[in-house]
C-alpha positions as a Markdown table, in Angstrom:
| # | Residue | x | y | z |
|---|---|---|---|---|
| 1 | Unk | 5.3 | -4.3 | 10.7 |
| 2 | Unk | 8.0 | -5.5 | 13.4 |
| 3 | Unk | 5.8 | -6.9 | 16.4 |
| 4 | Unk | 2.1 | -5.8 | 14.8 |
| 5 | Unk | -0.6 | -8.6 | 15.7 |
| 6 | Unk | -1.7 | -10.0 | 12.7 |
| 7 | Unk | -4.3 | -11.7 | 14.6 |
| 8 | Unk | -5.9 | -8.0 | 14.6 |
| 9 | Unk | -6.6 | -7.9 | 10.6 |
| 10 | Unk | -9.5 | -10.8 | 11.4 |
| 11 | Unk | -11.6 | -8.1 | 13.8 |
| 12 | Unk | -10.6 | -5.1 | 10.5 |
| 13 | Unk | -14.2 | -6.3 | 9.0 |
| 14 | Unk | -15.9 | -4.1 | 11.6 |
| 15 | Unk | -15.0 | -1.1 | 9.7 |
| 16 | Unk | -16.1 | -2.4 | 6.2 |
| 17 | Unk | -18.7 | -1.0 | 4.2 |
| 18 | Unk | -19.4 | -0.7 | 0.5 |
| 19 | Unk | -21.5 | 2.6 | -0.9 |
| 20 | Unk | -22.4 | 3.3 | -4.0 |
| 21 | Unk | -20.1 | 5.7 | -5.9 |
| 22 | Unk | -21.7 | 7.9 | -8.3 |
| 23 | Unk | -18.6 | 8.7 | -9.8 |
| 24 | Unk | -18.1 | 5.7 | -11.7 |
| 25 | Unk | -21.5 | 4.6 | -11.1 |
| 26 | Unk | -20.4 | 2.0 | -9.5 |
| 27 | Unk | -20.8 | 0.1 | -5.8 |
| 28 | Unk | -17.6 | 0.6 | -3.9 |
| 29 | Unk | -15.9 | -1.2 | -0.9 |
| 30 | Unk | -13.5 | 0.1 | 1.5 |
| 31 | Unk | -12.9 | 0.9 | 4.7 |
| 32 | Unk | -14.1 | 3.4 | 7.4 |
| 33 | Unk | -12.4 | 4.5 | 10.4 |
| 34 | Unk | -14.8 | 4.6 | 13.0 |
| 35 | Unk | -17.4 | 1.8 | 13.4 |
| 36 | Unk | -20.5 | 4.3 | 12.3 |
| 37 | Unk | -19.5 | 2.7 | 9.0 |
| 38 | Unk | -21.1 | 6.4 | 6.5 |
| 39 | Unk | -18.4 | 6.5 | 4.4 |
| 40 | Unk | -15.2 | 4.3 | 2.2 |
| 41 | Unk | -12.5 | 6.3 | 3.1 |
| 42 | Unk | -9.7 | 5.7 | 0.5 |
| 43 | Unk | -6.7 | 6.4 | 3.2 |
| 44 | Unk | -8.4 | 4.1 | 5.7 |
| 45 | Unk | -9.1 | 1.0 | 2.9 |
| 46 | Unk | -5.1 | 1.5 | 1.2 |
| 47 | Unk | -3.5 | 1.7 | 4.6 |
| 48 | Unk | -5.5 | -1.9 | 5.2 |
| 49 | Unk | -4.5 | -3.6 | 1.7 |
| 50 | Unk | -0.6 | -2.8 | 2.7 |
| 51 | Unk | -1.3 | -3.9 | 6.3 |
| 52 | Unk | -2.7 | -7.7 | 4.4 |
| 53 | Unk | -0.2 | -7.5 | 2.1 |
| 54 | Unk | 2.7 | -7.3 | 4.5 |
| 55 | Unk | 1.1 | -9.9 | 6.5 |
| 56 | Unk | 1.0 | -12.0 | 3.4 |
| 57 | Unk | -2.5 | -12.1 | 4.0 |
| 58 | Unk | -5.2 | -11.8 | 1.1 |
| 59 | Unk | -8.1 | -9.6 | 1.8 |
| 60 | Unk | -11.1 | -10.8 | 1.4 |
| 61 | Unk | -12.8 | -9.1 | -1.0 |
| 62 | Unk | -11.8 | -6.8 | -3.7 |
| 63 | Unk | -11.6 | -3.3 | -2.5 |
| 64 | Unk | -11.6 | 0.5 | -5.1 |
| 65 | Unk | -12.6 | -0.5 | -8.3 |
| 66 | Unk | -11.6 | 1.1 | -11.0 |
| 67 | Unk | -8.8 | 2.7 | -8.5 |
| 68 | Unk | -9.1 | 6.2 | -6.3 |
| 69 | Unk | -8.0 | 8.2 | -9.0 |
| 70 | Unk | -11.6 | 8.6 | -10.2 |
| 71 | Unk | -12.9 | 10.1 | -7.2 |
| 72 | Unk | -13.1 | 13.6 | -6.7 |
| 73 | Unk | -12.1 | 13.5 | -2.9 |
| 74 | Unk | -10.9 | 11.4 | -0.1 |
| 75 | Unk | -14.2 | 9.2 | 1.0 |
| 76 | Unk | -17.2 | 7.8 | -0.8 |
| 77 | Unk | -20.0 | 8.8 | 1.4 |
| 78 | Unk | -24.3 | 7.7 | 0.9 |
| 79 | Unk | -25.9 | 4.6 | 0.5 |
């Protein structure tokens, strides 16, 4: 992350959201890519846990329960 703005991953809680996931019947939050917020999309919310990581940030909250291997896609979408 040579030259990356860390200063950026305060402003990342735009794209937050939690939905409920009915495949482990369970609320999940991650992150979306556009603002519109409709869905946890699990490339979007890993590519932000390395990005705090290598920053040697924490994030904030705790993000996939359970892990994305219980989904049956790529996003979490509904309310």
């Amino acid at each position: 992350m040579e030259d990356f703005p860390v200063a950026a991953l305060a402003k990342a809680n735009m794209y937050l959201t939690t939905k409920f996931a009915t495949v482990i019947g369970a609320p999940v939050t991650g992150y979306c890519f556009i603002k519109d917020k409709d869905a946890v999309w699990f490339e979007s919310t890993s590519e932000m846990e390395v990005a705090f990581e290598t920053a040697g940030l924490k994030h904030p909250g705790k993000l996939l329960p359970g892990g994305v291997g219980k989904s049956t896609g790529n996003k979490i979408s509904g309310k």
